[in-house]
ZADRENTI-231330 format. One line per field, with one value per residue (C-alpha): residue number from 1; x, y, z; residue in three letters. Coordinates in Angstrom, 1 decimal. Layout:
ZADRENTI-231330
num [NUM ...] .
c1 [X ...] .
c2 [Y ...] .
c3 [Z ...] .
residuo [ALA ...] .
END
This chain:
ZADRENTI-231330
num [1 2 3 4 5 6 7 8 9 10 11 12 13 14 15 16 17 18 19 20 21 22 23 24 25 26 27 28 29 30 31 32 33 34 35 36 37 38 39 40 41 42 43 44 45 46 47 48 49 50 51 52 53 54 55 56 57 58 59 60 61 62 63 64 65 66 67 68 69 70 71 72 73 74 75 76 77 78 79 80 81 82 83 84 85 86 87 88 89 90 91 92 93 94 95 96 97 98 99 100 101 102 103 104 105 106 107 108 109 110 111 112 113 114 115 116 117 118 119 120 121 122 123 124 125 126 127 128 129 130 131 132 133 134 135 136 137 138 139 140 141 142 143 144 145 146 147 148 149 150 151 152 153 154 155 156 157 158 159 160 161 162 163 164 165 166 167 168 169 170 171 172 173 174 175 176 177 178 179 180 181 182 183 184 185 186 187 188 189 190 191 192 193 194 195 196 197 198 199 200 201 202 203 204 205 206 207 208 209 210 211 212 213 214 215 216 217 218 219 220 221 222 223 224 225 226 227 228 229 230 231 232 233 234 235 236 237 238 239 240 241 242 243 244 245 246 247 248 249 250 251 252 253 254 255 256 257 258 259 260 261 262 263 264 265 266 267 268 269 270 271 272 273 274 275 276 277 278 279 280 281 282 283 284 285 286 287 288 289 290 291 292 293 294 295 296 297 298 299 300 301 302 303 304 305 306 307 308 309 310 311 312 313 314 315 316 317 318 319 320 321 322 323 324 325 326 327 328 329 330 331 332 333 334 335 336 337 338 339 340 341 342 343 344 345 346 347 348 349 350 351 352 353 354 355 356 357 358 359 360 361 362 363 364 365 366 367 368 369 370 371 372 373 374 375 376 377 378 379 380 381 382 383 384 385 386 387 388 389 390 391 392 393 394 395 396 397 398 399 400 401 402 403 404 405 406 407 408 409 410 411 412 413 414 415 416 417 418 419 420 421 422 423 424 425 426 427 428 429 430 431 432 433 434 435 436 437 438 439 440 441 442 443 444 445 446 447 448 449 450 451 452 453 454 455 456 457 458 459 460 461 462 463 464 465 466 467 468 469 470 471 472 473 474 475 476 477 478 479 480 481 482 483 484 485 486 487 488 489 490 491 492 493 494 495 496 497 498 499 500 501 502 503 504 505 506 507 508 509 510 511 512 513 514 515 516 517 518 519 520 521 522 523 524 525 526 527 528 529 530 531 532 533 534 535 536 537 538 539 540 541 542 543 544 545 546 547 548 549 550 551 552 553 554 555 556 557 558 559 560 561 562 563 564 565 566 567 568 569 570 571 572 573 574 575 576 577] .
c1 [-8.3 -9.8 -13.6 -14.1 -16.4 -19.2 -20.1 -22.4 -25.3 -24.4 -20.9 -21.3 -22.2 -20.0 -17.0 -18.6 -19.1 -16.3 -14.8 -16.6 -15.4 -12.0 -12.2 -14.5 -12.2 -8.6 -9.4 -12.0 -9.9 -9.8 -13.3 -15.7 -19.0 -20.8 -19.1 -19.7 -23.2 -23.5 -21.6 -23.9 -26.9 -26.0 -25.3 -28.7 -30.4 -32.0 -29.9 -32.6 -32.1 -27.8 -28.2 -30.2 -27.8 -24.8 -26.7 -27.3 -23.7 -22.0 -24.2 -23.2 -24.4 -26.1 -30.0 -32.3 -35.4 -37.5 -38.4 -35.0 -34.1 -34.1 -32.1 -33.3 -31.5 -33.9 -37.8 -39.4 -37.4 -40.2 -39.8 -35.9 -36.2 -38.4 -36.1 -33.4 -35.3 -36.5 -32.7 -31.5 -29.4 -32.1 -34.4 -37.3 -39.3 -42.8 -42.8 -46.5 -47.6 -45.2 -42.2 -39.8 -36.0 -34.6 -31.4 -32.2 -29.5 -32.8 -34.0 -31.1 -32.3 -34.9 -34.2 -34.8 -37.9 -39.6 -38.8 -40.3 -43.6 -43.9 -43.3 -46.0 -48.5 -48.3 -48.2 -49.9 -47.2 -45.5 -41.9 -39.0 -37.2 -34.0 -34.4 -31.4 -31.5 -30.0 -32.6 -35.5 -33.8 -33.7 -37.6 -37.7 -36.1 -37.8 -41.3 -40.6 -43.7 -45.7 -44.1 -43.1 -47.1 -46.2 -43.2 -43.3 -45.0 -42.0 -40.4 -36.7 -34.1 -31.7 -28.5 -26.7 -23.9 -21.2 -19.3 -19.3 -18.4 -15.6 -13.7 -14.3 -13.0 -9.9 -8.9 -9.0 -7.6 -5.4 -6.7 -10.4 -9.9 -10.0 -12.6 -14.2 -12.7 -9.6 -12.1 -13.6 -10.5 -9.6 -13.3 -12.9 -9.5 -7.4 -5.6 -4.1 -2.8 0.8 -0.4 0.4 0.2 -2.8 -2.8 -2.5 1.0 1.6 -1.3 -0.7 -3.4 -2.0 -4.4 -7.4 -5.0 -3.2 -6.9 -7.7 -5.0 -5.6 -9.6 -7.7 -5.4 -8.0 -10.0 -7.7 -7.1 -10.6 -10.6 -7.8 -9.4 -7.7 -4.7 -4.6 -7.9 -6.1 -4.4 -1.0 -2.2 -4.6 -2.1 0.0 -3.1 -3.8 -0.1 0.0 -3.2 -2.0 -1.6 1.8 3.1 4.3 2.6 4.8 1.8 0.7 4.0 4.7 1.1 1.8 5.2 4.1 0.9 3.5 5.4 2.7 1.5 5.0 5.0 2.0 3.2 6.1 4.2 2.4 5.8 6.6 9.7 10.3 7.1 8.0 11.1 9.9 7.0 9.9 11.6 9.1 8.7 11.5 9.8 11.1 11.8 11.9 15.5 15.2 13.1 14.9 17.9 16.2 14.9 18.4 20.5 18.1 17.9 22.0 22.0 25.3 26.3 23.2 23.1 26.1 25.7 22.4 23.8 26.6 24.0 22.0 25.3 26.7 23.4 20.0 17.0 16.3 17.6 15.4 17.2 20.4 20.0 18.5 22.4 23.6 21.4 21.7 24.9 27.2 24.6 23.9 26.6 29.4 31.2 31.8 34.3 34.6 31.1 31.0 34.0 32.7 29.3 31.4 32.6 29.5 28.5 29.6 28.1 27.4 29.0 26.6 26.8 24.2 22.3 20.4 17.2 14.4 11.7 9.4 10.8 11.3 7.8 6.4 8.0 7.9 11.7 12.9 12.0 13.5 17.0 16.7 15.7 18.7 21.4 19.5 20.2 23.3 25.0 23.3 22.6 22.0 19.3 17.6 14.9 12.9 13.4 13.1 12.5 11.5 14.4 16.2 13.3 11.8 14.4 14.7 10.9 11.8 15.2 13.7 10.2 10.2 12.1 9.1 6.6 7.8 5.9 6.4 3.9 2.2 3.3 0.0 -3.7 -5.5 -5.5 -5.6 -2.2 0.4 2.7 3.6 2.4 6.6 7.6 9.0 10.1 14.0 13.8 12.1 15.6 16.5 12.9 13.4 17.5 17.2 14.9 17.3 20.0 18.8 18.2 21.4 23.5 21.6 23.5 26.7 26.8 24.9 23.8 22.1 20.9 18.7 17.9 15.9 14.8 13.3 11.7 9.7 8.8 7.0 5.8 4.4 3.2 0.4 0.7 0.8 4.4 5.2 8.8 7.6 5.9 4.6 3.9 7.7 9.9 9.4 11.6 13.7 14.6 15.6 17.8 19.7 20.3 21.3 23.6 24.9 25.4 27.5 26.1 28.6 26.6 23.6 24.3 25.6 22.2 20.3 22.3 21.3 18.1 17.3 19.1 15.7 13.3 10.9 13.5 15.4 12.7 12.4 15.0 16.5 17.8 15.3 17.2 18.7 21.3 22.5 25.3 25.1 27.8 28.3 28.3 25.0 25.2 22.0 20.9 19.1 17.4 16.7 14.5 15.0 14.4 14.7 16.8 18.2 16.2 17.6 17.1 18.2 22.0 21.6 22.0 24.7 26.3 26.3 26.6 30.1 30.9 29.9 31.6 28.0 28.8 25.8 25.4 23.1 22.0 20.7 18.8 18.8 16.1 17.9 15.5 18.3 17.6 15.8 16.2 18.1 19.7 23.5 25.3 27.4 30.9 30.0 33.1 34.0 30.8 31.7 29.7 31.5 33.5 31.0 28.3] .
c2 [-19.0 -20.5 -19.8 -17.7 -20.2 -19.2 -17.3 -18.7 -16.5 -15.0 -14.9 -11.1 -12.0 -14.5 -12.0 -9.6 -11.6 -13.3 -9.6 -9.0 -12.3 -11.9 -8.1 -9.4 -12.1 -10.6 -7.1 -7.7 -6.1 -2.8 -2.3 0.0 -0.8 0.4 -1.2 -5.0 -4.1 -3.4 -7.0 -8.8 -7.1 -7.9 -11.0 -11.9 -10.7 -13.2 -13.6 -11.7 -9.0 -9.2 -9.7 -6.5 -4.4 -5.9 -4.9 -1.4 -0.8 -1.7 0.7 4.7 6.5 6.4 6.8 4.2 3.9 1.1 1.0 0.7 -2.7 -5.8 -9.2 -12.3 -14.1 -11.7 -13.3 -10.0 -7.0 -5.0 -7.6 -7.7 -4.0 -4.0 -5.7 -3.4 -0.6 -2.8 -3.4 0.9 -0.5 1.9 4.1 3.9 7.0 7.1 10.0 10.0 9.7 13.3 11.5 13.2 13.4 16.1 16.2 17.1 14.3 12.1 14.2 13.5 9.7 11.6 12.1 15.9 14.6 13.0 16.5 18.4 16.4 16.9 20.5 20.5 18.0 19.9 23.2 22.9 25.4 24.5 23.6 24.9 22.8 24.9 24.8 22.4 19.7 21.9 24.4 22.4 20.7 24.4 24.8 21.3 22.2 25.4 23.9 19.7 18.8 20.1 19.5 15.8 14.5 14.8 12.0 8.8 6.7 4.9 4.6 5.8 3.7 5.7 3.1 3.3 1.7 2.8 4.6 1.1 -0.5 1.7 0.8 -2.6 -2.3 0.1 -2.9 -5.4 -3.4 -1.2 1.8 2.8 3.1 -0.6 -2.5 -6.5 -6.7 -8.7 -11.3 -11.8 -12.1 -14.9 -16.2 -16.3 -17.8 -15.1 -15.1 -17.5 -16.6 -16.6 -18.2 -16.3 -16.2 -13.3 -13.1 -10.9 -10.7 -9.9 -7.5 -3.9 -2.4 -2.6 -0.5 1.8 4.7 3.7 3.4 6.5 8.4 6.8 7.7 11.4 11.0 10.0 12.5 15.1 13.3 14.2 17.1 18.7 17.1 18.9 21.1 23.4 24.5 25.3 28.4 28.5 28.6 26.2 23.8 24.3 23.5 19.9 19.5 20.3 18.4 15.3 12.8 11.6 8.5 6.1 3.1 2.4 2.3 5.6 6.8 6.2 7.4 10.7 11.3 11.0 13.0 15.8 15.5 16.5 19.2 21.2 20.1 22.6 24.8 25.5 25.6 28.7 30.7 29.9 28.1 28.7 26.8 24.2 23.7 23.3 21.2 18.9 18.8 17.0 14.0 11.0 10.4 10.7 13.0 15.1 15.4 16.4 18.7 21.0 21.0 22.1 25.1 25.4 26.2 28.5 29.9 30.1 28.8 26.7 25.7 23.9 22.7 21.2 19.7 18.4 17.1 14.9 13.3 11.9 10.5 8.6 6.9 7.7 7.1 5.1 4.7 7.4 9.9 8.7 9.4 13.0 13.2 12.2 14.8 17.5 17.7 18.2 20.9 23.0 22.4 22.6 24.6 21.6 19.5 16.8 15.6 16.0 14.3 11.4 11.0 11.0 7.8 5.8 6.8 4.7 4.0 0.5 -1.0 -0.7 -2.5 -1.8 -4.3 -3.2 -4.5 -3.6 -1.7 -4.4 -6.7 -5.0 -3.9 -7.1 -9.3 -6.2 -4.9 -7.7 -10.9 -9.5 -8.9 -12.5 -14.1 -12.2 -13.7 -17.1 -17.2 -16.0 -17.5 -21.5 -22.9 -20.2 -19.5 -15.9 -15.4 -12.7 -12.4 -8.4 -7.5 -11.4 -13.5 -12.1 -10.9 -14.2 -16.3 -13.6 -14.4 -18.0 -17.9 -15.4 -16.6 -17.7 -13.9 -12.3 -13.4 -13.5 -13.2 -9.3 -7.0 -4.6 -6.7 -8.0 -6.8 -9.6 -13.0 -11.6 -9.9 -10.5 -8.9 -7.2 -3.7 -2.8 -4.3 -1.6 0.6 1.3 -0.8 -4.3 -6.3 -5.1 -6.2 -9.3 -9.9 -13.5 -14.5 -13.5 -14.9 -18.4 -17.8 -17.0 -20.2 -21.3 -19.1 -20.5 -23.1 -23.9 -27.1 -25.4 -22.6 -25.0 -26.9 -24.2 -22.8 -25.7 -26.6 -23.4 -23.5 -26.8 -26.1 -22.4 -22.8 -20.5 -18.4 -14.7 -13.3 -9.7 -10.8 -14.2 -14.2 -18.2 -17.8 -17.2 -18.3 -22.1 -25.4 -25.0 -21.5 -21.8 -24.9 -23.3 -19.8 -21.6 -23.6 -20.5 -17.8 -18.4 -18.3 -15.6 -13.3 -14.3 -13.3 -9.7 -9.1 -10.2 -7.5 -5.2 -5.8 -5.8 -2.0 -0.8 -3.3 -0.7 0.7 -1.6 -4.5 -3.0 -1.5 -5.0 -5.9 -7.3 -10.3 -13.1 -15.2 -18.3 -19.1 -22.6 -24.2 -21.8 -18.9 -16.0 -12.1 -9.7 -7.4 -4.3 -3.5 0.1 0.6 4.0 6.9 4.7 5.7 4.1 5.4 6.0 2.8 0.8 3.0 2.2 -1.8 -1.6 -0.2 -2.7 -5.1 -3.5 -4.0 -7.4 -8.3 -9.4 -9.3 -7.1 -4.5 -2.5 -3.5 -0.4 -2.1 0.8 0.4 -0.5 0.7 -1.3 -4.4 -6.8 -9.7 -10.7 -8.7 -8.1 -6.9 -4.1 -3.0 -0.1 1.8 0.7 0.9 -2.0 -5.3 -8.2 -10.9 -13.3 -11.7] .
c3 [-16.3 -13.1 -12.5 -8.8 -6.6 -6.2 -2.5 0.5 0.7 3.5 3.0 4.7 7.7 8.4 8.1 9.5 13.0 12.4 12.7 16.0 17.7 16.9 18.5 21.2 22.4 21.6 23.0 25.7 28.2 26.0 24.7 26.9 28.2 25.4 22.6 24.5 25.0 20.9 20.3 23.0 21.3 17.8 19.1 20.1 16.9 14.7 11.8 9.0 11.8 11.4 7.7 7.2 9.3 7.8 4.0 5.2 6.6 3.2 1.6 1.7 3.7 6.9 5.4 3.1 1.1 2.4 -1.3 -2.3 0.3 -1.3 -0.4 -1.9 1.8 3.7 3.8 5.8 5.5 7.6 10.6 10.8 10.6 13.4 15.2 14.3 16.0 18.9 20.2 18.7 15.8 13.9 13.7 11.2 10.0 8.9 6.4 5.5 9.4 10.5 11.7 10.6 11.1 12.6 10.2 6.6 4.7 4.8 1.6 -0.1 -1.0 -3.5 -7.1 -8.5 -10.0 -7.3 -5.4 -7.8 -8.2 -4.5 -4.2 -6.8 -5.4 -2.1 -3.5 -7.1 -7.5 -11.1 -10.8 -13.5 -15.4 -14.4 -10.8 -9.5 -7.0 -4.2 -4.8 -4.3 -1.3 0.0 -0.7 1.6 4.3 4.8 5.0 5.0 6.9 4.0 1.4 2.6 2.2 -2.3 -1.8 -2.7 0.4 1.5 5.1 5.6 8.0 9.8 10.9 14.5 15.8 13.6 16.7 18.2 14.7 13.8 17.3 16.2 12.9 14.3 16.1 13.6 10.5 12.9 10.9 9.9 5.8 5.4 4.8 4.0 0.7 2.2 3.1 -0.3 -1.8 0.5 -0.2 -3.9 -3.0 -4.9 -1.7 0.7 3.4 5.8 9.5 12.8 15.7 17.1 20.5 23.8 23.4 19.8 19.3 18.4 21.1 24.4 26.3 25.7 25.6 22.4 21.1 21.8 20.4 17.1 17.4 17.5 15.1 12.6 13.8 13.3 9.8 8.2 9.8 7.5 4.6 2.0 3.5 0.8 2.0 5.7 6.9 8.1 11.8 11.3 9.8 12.9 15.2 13.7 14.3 17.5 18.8 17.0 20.0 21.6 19.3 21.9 20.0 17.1 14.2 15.4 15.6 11.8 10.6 12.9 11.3 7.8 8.4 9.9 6.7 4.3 7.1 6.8 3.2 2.9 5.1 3.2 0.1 1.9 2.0 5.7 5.7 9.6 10.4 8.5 9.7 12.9 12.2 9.8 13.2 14.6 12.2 11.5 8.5 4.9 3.5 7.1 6.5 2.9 3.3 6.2 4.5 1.4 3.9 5.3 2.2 0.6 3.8 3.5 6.7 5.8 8.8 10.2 6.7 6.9 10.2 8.7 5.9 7.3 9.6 7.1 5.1 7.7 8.0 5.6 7.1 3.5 -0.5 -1.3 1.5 -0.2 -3.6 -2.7 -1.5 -4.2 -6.2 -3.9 -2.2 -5.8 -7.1 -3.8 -1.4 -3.3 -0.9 1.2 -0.9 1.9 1.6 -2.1 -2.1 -0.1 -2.2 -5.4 -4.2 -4.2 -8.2 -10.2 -14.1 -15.5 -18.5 -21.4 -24.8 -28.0 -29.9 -32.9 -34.8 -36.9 -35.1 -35.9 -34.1 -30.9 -31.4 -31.9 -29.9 -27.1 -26.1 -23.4 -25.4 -28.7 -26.5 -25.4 -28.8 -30.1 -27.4 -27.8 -31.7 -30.9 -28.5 -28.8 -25.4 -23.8 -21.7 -20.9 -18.3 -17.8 -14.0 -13.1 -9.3 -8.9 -8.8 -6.1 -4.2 -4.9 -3.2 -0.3 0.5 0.3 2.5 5.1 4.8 8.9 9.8 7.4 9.3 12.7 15.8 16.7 18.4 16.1 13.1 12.3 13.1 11.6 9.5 6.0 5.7 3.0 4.7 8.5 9.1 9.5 6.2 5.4 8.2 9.4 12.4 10.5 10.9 14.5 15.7 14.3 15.0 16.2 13.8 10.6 12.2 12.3 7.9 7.6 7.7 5.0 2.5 3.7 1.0 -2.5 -1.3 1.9 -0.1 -2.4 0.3 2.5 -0.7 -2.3 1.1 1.7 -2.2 -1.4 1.9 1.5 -2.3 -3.2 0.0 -0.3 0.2 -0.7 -2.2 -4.1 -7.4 -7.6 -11.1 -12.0 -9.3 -10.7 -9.1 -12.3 -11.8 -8.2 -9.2 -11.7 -10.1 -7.0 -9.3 -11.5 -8.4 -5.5 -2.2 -1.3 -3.9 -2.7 0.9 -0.7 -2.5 0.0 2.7 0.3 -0.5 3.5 3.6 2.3 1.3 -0.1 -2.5 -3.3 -4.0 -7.2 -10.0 -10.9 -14.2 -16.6 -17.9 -16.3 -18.6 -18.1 -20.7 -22.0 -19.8 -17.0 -14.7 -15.2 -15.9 -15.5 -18.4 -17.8 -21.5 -22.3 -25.8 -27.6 -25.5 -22.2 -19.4 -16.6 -13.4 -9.8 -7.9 -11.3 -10.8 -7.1 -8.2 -10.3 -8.2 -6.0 -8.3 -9.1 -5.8 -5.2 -8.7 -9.8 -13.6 -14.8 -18.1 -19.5 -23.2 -24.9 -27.8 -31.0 -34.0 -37.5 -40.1 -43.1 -41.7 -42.9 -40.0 -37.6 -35.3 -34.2 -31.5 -31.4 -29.1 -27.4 -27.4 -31.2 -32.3 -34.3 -34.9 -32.8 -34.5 -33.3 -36.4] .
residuo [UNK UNK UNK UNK UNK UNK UNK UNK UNK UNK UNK UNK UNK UNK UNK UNK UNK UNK UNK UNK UNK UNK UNK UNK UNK UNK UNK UNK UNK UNK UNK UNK UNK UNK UNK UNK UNK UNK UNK UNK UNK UNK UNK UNK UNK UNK UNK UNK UNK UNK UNK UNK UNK UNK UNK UNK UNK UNK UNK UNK UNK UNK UNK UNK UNK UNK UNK UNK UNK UNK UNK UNK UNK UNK UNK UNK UNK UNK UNK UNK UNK UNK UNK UNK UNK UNK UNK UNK UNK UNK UNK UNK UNK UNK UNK UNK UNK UNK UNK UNK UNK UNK UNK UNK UNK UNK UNK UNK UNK UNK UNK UNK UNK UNK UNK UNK UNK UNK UNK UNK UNK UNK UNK UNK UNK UNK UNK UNK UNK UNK UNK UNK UNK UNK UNK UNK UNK UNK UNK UNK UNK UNK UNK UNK UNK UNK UNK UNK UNK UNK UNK UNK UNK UNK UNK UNK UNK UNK UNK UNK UNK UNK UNK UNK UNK UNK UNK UNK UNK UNK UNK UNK UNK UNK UNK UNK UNK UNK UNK UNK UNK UNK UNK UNK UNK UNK UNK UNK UNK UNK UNK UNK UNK UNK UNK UNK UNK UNK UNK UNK UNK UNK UNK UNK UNK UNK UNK UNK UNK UNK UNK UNK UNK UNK UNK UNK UNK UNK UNK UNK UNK UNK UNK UNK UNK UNK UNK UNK UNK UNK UNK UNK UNK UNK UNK UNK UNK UNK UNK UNK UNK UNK UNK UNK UNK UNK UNK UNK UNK UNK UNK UNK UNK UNK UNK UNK UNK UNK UNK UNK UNK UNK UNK UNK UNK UNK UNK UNK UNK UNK UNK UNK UNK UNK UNK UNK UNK UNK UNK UNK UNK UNK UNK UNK UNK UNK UNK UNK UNK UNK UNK UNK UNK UNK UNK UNK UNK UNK UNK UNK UNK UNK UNK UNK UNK UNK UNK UNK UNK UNK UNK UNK UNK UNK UNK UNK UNK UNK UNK UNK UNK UNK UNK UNK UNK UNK UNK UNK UNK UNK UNK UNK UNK UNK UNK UNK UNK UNK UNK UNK UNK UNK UNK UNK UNK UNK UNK UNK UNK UNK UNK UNK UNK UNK UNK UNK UNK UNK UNK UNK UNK UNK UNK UNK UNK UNK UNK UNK UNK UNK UNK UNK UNK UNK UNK UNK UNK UNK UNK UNK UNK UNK UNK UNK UNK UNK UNK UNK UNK UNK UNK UNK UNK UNK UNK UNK UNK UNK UNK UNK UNK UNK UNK UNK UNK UNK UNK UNK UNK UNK UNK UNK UNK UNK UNK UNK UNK UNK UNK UNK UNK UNK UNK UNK UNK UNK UNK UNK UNK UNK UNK UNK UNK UNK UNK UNK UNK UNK UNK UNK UNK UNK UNK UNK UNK UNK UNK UNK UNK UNK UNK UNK UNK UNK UNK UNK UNK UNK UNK UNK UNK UNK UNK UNK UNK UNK UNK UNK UNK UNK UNK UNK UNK UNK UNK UNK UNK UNK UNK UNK UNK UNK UNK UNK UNK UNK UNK UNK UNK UNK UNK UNK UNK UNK UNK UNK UNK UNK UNK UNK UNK UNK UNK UNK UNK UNK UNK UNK UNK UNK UNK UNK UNK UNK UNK UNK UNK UNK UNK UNK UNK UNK UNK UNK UNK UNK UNK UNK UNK UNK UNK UNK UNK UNK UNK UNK UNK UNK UNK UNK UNK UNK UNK UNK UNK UNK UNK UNK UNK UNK UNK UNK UNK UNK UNK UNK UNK UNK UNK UNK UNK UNK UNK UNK UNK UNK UNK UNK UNK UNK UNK UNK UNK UNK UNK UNK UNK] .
END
């Protein structure tokens, strides 16, 4: 296992100015007076004074214990401090001399004890043993400059700027709930990342406007908090006052925050509010959710006109499955539509192989299937490949299309992948783009080609699709030898359908039968079932005439070793044992 290097000292600050630059220079025509003067000003700090501020911030909380600062990289804490105050990025308080803060969180940096011995010391009243924390504090703020004279003699720092800071970090994150672990993971080079092209053009912030409505839309945010602690009409308020979504990040993070708002709303018992706040959002499950409303409303003809809208084209897999679910058990009435959705089930093939439970329990379910097929059938080889083969090679193929240059797509360096990965309109954004990838599926020998060549140009970068430590040289040879490049365009059309669902629910196994051809294997251990997105492959794997089963593996408790295979519909060993 590789040792993490070791970070500069002042690793911190580096990132931290390197996140004001980048904000400074890319947005200077969108910050406000204010916010430049806090970059000039930090600026022109000496660097104890940016190190001490940059501490402070990481810490919770707005309020410290001079007592409680220490950094080896800072020589005079009091000076840079005093530096601090001297250009308002804080304020210090003298406890012991009457300068007090006006707010009462200060008193919160005090253990129990120490405001017990105060109370005390100031009082000579005796203190119980059962009075609580929030009772003392209570005692405190009814009579602080008193009481404050039995605390320990230490000054307390009071940090400004974060108003400033979180414009800052809005811009460079795109949302304020990120923080600098993406640059320590780069630092300790767990990360490498994709490069892009950040500049006017492809940034997500246009204008001050757009910045705006996401200060309110975050606002708004942690101002519902929990929304089961909400009325009904307050509920409908936050929706209401949620800002226009022009931009398109806002416009997702506004739909889904709609969502769980009519979500709770419904939840409350008022369906008709929740329709029409579910009217509002094109976010799944939007759709689900007012049809839902609609049929136990027994309004069936809405429902109907509802339902037919989101089969002839689901926002995502996850809508269409819920059709699939829904429809036969709820709608029955309409025999065209069930009709139609019939159409698209279909059940894999599924064959049994049984072995002693310690085997499958030792070796662990998947390997013990393979080890079985290996012994089996000599020569042939079994990979364990789920959800990163063919998302593996997609990231390869489409690599370029991935990370194209779109506006919005990424906010700073450190992504592994553009803010729209996964959102209905990431192909049509990026039409031209794809289209160049695709003549490299039009052959084998252009397949391995492009695939091969971003393996040994883009090794060890970040991609959302490729796993480096299994998608090896060999493996890409051999599937690209094994599979036709006419399946390979199939999967890949489907896998760009939804990436987010369909990314994931591929068969475990990949075998490669000793002189030629492949078939994917989906193993289930006892009890295991096959879940939604797993059916959703096979199916198209019917379609595509992708040969693919299920293995079902079933303990033998008679046998001793070995195991053997067994015809599903005969329930007979093969002639092969």
């Amino acid at each position: 296992m590789p040792v993490a290097p070791d970070l500069p000292e002042k690793y911190y600050l580096d990132n931290f100015n390197f996140v004001l630059n980048h904000v400074a220079q890319l947005y200077a025509d969108i910050i406000n007076e204010d916010e430049r003067t806090f970059y000039d000003d930090f600026m022109g700090l000496s660097e104890s004074a940016q190190c001490l501020y940059v501490r402070l911030l990481s810490r919770r909380g707005d309020w410290f214990r001079r007592d409680k600062i220490a950094y080896a990289e800072i020589s005079d804490t009091d000076a840079a401090a005093a530096e601090l105050q001297s250009q308002r990025f804080l304020e210090i308080y003298d406890l012991q001399s009457g300068g007090l803060p006006q707010e009462d969180d200060w008193l919160n940096l005090f253990t129990r004890q120490e405001l017990a011995t105060a109370i005390q010391t100031s009082t000579g009243q005796k203190v119980t043993a059962s009075l609580r924390k929030k009772e003392l504090l209570t005692r405190f703020e009814e009579n602080s400059e008193q009481l404050v004279t039995g605390l320990p003699d230490t000054e307390i720092y009071c940090v400004y700027g974060e108003q400033e800071l979180d414009t800052f970090r809005l811009l460079f994150f795109g949302n304020l709930y990120q923080d600098f672990t993406e640059f320590v993971l780069r630092d300790l080079g767990f990360y490498r990342y994709e490069s892009y092209n950040l500049n006017a053009a492809s940034r997500w912030c246009h204008q001050r406007s757009d910045l705006e409505a996401h200060r309110l839309y975050y606002a708004l945010r942690e101002e519902a908090g929990e929304l089961k602690d909400h009325s009904k009409e307050s509920l409908c308020r936050i929706a209401d006052s949620l800002p226009a979504a022009e931009e398109p990040t806002l416009s997702r993070r506004r739909d889904r925050f709609l969502v769980d708002i009519g979500r709770q709303i419904e939840r409350l018992g008022y369906s008709d509010d929740a329709l029409t706040i579910y009217e509002r959002s094109m976010r799944h499950p939007a759709r689900e959710r007012r049809l839902r409303i609609l049929v136990a409303q027994g309004q069936q003809e809405d429902a109907d006109e509802l339902a037919f809208a989101m089969a002839k084209a689901p926002i995502n897999e996850e809508e269409h499955q819920f059709l699939l679910s829904f429809v036969p058990r709820k709608m029955k009435h309409n025999h065209k539509l069930c009709q139609r959705l019939a159409e698209r089930v279909s059940s894999p093939v599924e064959d049994v192989i049984t072995m002693p439970a310690e085997t499958r329990l030792s070796l662990g379910v998947e390997r013990a299937v393979a080890a079985a097929f290996e012994s089996e059938h000599p020569g042939d080889r079994l990979v364990y490949c789920e959800n990163l083969l063919i998302p593996g090679m997609f990231g390869l193929i489409f690599w370029s299309a991935i990370y194209a240059e779109v506006p919005g797509a990424f906010f700073h360096p450190f992504q592994i992948r553009p803010s729209d990965l996964y959102e209905a309109d990431f192909v049509t954004l990026r039409q031209k783009e794809f289209e160049v990838c695709w003549p490299a599926l039009e052959s084998s020998d252009a397949l391995l080609e492009r695939a091969l060549e971003t393996y040994q140009q883009k090794q060890g970068i970040a991609n959302p699709f490729v796993q480096w430590a299994v998608l090896t040289e060999d493996l890409i040879r051999l599937s690209v030898e094994r599979i036709p490049a006419l399946l390979w365009q199939g999967v890949f059309r489907f896998l760009l359908r939804d990436l987010r669902q369909h990314k994931a629910g591929l068969p475990d196994l990949i075998r490669f039968p000793a002189n030629e051809g492949f078939e994917l294997l989906e193993v289930k251990g006892p009890g295991d079932t096959l879940q939604k997105n797993q059916k959703v492959w096979f199916a198209e794997f019917e379609r595509l005439g992708i040969p693919a089963r299920v293995i079902r593996v079933k303990d033998d408790p008679t046998a001793l070793s070995g195991a053997g295979l067994i015809d599903a519909e005969q329930g007979e060993e093969s002639p092969e044992d």
